[in-house]
C-alpha positions, 0 to 999 in steps of 0.5 A: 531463546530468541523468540523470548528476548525478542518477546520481551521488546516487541510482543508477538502479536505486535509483530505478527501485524506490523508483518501483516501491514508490511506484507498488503504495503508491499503488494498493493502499492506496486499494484496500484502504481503500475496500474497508473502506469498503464492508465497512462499509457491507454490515454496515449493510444487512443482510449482516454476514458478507461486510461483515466479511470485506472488512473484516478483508482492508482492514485487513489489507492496510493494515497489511501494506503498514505493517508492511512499510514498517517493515521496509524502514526498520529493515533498510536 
């Protein structure tokens, strides 16, 4: 019963990929941000060119997953 009135506002297979799409969101982001974090804290002891390399694919990843919201916005 609630599958069918939920059904009629938002189809399943709408469901099942904004379920998806919250799900990697909700791994990769914080993957990516603690992967800054360390790359911050291998610049302060001493091995700069790894430190910056987790960095940059932090941030990266980070404003990937932004860019691509915001394209999902504006194009749907």
């Amino acid at each position: 019963m609630t599958t069918l009135a939920l059904s009629t506002y938002v189809p399943a297979d709408d469901l099942a990929r904004i379920v998806v799409t919250v799900l990697i969101v909700a791994l990769v982001a914080p993957s990516a941000a603690s992967l800054a974090i360390v790359g911050f804290d291998r610049r302060r002891t001493g091995d700069a060119p790894t430190g910056n390399a987790f960095i940059v694919l932090g941030t990266g990843t980070l404003m990937l997953l932004v860019s691509l919201g915001i394209y999902a916005l504006i194009n749907h």
